[in-house]
NULO-715048 format. One record per residue (C-alpha): residue number from 1; y, z, x. Coordinates in pm, 1 decimal, decimal comma. Layout:
   pos          y          z          x
   NUM          Y          Z          X
...
//
This chain:
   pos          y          z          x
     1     3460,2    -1941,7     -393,9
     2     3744,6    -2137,3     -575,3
     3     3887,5    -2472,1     -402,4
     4     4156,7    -2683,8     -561,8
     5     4135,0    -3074,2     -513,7
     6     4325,1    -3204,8     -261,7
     7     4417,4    -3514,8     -443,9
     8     4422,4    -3435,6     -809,2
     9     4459,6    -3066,7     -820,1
    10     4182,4    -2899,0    -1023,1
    11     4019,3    -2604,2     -928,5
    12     3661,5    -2566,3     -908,5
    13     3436,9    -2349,2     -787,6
    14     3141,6    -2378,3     -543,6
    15     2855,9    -2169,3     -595,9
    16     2662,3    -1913,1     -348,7
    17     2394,6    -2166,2     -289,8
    18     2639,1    -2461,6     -225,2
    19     2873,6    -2249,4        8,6
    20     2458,5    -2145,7      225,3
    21     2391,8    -2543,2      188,6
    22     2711,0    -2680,2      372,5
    23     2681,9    -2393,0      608,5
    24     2317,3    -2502,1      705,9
    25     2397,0    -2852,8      710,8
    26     2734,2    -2785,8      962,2
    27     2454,4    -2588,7     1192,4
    28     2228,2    -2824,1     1247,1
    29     2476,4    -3156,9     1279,3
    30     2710,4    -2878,1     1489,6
    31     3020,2    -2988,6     1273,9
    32     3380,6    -2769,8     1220,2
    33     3413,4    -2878,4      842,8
    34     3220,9    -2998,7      569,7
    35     3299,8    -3201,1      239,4
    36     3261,6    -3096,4     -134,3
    37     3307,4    -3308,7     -415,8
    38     3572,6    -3230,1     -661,9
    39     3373,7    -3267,2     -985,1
    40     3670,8    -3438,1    -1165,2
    41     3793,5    -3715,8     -957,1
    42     3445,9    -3715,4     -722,3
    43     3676,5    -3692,6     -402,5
    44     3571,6    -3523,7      -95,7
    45     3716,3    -3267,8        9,7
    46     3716,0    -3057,1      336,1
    47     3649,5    -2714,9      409,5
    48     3663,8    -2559,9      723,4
    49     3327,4    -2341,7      899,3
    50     3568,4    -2020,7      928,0
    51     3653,2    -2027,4      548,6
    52     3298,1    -2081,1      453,2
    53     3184,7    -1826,9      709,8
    54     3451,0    -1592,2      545,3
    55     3276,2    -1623,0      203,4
    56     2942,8    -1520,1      351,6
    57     2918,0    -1282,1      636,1
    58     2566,9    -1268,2      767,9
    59     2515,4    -1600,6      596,9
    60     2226,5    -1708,3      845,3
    61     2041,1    -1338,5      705,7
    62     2084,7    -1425,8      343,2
    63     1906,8    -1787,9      420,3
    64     1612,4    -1612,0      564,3
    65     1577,6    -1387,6      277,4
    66     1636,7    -1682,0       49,1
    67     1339,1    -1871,2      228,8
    68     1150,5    -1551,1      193,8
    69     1196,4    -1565,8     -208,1
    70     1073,0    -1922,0     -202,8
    71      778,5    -1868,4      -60,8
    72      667,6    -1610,1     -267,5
    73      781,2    -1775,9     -511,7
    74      585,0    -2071,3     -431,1
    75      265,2    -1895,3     -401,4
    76      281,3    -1716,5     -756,0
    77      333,1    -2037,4     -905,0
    78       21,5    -2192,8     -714,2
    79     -191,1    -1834,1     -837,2
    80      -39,3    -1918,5    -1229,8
    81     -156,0    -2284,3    -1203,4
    82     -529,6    -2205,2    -1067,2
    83     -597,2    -2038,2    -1414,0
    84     -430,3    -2254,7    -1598,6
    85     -615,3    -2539,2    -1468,5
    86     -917,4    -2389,5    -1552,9
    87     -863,8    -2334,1    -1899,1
    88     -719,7    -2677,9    -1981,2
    89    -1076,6    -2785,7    -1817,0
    90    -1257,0    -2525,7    -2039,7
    91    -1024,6    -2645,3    -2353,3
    92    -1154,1    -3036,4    -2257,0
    93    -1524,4    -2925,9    -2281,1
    94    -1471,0    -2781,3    -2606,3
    95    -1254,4    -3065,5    -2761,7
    96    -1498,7    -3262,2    -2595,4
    97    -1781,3    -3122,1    -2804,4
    98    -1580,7    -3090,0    -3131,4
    99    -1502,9    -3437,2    -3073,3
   100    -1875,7    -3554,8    -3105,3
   101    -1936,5    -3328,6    -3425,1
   102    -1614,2    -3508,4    -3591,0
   103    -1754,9    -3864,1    -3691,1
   104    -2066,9    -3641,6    -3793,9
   105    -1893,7    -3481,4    -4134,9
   106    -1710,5    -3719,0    -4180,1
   107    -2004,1    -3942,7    -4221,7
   108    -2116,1    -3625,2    -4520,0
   109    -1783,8    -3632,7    -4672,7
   110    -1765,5    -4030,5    -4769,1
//
């Protein structure tokens, strides 16, 4: 969605995520408007529920979905890092162990 500044006149554009954020965020505080930043002169500026609700029909659906995403998101992560964890342990008791046979040939080689 595009939005020209209201006090210095650029156009700039608010992303999907943005538009879902201030929609949220006018839910919960049960507001009619809310204000995004023009990235040039860092002004707020306000946009109406209906325009926003224009944008996204079924808005409150696409936020569950979203949350759905995350979480599974969230738990492949969490899966990737349990192996991962256990090789950097298995990579410390091998460094650990080529670490003690260092000083040994070095000792040969002087």
């Amino acid at each position: 969605m595009n939005l020209r500044c209201m006090y210095c006149q650029t156009m700039f554009g608010l992303s999907r995520e943005n538009m879902l954020i201030g929609l949220q965020a006018m839910e919960a505080d049960d507001l009619d408007y809310f204000e995004f930043h023009c990235p040039k002169c860092r002004r707020a500026n306000r946009v109406e529920r209906k325009k926003l609700e224009l944008a996204n029909p079924n808005w409150q659906e696409t936020v569950k979905e979203m949350a759905k995403e995350a979480a599974k998101a969230e738990k492949a992560g969490a899966k990737a890092e349990k192996p991962a964890a256990e090789t950097k342990a298995a990579s410390k008791k091998g460094a650990s162990a080529a670490s003690a046979k260092e000083p040994a040939t070095r000792a040969k080689g002087k």
